[in-house]
N, C-alpha and C positions, 0 to 999 in steps of 0.2 A: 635272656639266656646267652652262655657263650654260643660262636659263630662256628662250625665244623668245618674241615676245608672243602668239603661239598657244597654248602653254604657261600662259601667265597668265591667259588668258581663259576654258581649260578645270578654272584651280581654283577663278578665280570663279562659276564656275556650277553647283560643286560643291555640294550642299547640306550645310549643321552636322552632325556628328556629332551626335545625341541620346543626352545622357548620362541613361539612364536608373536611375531611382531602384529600391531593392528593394523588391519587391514586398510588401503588407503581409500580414500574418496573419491568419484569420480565425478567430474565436475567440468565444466566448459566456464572459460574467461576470457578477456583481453590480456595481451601479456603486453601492452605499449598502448599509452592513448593515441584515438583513432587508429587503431587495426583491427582486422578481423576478430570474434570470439574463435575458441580453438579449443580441441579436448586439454582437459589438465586437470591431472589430480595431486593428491595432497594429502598427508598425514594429520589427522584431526588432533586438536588439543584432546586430552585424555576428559572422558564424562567424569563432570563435577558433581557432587551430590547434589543442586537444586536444576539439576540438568537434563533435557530428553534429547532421545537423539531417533531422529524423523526419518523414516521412508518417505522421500517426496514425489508425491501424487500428481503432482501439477505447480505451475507458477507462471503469475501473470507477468505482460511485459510492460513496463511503464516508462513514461517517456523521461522519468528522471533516470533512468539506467540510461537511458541512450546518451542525456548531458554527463554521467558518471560515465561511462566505457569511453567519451572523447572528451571528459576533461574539459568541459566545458566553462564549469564553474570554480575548477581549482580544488587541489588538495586529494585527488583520488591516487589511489596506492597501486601498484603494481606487480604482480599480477590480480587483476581484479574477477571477483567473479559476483556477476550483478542477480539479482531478483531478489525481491521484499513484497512477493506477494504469493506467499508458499501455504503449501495446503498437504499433510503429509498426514501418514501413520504411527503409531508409535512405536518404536523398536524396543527399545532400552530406556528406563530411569534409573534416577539417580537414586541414593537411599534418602534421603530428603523430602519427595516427592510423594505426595500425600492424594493430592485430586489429579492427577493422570494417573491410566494405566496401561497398560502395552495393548496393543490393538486398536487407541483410541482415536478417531480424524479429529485432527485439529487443523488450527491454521496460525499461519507466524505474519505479524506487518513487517513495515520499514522500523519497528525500535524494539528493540528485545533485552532493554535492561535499562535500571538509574539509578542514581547514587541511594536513593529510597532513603535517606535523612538531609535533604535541603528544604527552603521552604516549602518550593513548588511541590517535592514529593509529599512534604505532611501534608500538604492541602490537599494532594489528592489529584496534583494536576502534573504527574510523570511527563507527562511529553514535552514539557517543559522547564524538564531539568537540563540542566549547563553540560552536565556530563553523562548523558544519554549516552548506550550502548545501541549500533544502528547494525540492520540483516547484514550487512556488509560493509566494509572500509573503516570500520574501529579497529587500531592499534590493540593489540591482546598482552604484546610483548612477554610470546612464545616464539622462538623462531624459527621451528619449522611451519608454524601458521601465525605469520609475524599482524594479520589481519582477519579481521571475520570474515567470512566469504559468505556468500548468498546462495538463495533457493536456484540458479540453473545448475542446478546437481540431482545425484542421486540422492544423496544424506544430508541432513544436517544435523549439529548440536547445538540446540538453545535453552538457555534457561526456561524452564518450566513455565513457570510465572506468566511467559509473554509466548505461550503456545494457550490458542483460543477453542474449547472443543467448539467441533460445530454441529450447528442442530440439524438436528432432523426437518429435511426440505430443501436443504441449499446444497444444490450438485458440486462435488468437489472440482469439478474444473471452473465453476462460477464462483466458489467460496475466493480465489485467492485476491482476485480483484475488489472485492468489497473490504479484504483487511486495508487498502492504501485508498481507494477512488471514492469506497464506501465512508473509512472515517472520515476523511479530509471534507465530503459534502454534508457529511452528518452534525458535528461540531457544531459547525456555527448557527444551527437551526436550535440547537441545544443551547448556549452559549449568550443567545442575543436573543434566547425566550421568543422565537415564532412558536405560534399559535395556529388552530384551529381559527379558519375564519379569515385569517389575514393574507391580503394582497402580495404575492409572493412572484419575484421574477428572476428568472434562470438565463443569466448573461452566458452565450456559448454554450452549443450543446454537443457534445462530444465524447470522450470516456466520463471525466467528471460529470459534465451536465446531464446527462442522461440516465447516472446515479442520481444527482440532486433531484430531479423531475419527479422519479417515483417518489423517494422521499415525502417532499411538500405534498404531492398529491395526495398520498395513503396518512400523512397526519391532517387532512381534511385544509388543506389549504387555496386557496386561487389561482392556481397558478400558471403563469406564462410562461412561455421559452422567447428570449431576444437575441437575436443572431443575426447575421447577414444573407444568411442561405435559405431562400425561399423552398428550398428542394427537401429540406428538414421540415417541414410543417408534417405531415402525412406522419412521421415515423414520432416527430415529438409528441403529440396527441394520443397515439398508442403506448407511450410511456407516462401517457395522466396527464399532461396539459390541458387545461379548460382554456388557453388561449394562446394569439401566435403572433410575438411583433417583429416586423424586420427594421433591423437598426439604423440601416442606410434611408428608410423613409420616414421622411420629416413628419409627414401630417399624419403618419401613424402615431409616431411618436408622441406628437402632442395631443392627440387625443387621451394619452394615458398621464399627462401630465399632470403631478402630486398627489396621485392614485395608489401609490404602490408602498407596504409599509416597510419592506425588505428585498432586497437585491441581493443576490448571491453573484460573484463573477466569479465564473473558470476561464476568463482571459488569459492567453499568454503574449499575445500579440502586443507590438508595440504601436503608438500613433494614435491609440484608441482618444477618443473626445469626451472624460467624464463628464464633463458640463452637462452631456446631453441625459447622461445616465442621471446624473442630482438631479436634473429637472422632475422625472418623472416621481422624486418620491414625496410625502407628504414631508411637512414639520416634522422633528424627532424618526423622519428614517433612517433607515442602515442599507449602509452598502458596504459587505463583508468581501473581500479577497481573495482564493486561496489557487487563482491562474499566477503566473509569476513571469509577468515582462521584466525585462531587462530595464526600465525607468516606466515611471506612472509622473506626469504633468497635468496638472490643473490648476483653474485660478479660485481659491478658496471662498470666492464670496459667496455664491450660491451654500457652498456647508455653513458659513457664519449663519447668515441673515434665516435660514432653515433651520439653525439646530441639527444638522444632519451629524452624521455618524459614519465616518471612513472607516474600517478596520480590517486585521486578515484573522488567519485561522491557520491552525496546524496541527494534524494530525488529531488523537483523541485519547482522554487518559485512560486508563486500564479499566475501570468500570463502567466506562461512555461506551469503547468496544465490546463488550460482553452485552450490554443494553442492546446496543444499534444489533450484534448478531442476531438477536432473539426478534428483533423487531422485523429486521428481515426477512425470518423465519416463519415470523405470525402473518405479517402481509405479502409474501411474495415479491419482495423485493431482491432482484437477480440483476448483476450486468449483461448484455449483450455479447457474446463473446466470440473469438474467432480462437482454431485450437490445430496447434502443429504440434507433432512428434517430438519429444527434446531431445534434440543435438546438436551438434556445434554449426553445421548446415542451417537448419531452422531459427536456429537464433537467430542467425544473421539475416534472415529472410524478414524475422520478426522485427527487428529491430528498424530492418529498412523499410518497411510499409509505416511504424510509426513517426519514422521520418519524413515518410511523405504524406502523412497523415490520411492514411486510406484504410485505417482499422475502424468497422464499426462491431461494437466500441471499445471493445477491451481485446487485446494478445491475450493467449496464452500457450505455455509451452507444458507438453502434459507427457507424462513416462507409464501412464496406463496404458497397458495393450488393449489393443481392440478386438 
């Protein structure tokens, strides 16, 4: 209908629509390798339709954020904001999004997307694609979020896909550490076909090791802890070890020698003697990887003349993780955990105990009130 001049006078005194802008994030980072973390937030790339976006509950501290926040190993972005061990709620999805729903805890690891058409993805082994999308330090090239940022925040948005729900049984402040210390031990128990039954030993027991331990244990396996630290016996044994060798003693050692049909090492340390470690396995063992020194030396004759088997491990494909949750779930398998408030304070508190390696066993930085 036409408009009256009563009509005109009640649109002009209408007041504007405010179009309002989205809200930012709030997040704690490094804003320079080797400095402090510090509050900072940030305008999120806009929710994609295969996209959720997380109230985060909690996230663990791992000591690969601490080489990523000083640039240790090269190539980290700045400002960085580190955690890939996130355990949150769901706020929002995408219209895409078919299996979340809002309200639902999940958990995000360190890789939250791939190319999903190379080889490694049609076979089914995503974590092993070239151009893996990781919780943080992937190029987005948006440039008010010219990088992914990580779980020490309040929010995130990740593609769906690589948001884990979690089961019933696993306390969300425990969940976030099993998505990185959990896959990384799980894998190669997968991978290299251990079994029920077989002679199994836990090189270093620590964040990782003390995941792997339950592990072996609860799929019925033998299993040892080998470490230097005689002061770990007591606690590795409450984590399922049926036995306990110290590395530094000879005639321990050789009493298990070509006994053992898998080795697992969370070694990061440098100088280590594998010699010593081939000794102990039979013909056709395996000694898997997945501690990361800065150089590994040995002299290959013991793997020849053995048939032995060197290898590492990384991470776990998108159906490995969703297995090991449940399994976690059915057996009570938890990390140990220590748990601060998240702020930019705690972080750094966090960060610095992992560097002095006085966590047992796992950080975490948690935004639940208590």
């Amino acid at each position: 209908r036409l408009l009256c001049p009563r009509d005109y006078l009640k649109i002009m005194d209408q007041k504007p629509t405010e179009i309002k802008e989205e809200a930012k994030f709030k997040a704690f980072a490094a804003y320079e390798e080797k400095t402090p973390i510090k509050d900072f937030e940030y305008k999120p790339i806009s929710l994609k339709k295969n996209e959720v976006q997380l109230r985060i509950e909690s996230c663990g501290v791992c000591h690969s954020d601490l080489h990523q926040v000083h640039n240790d190993w090269g190539g980290a972005n700045y400002p960085l904001v580190p955690g890939h061990e996130i355990v949150g709620i769901v706020e929002k999805i995408g219209s895409d999004v078919k299996e979340l729903k809002v309200g639902m805890r999940v958990g995000v690891g360190p890789q939250t997307g791939s190319c999903e058409h190379c080889h490694e993805c049609d076979r089914g082994e995503e974590e092993l694609c070239s151009k893996k999308v990781k919780s943080y330090n992937t190029p987005t090239g948006v440039a008010h979020q010219p990088y992914t940022y990580g779980g020490f925040s309040k929010n995130i948005r990740v593609n769906a896909k690589w948001a884990f729900p979690i089961p019933e049984g696993i306390p969300p402040e425990s969940a976030g550490p099993i998505l990185c210390a959990g896959v990384t031990t799980w894998t190669p128990f997968v991978h290299n076909k251990v079994k029920a039954g077989d002679k199994v030993g836990i090189c270093g027991f620590g964040g990782l090791g003390h995941m792997a331990v339950q592990f072996a244990a609860k799929m019925g396996c033998e299993t040892y802890v080998i470490t230097r630290s005689a002061s770990k016996e007591k606690e590795a044994k409450k984590f399922g070890a049926t036995g306990f060798i110290l590395s530094n003693d000879e005639k321990e050692m050789a009493k298990h020698a070509r006994t053992f049909d898998f080795l697992l090492s969370t070694i990061s340390a440098n100088g280590v003697k594998w010699e010593n470690y081939f000794k102990l396995l039979r013909p056709d063992g395996t000694i898997c990887c997945v501690g990361l020194p800065t150089e590994i030396k040995f002299k290959p004759a013991l793997l020849v003349v053995n048939r032995l088997k060197f290898v590492g491990s990384y991470l776990a494909s998108h159906s490995e993780i969703k297995k090991m949750l449940q399994f976690c779930a059915d057996n009570n398998v938890v990390p140990q955990c220590e748990t601060l408030e998240m702020n930019a304070e705690n972080a750094n508190k966090a960060l610095e105990k992992v560097a002095k390696n006085t966590v047992r066993y796992r950080m975490v930085l948690s935004n639940i009130k208590k």
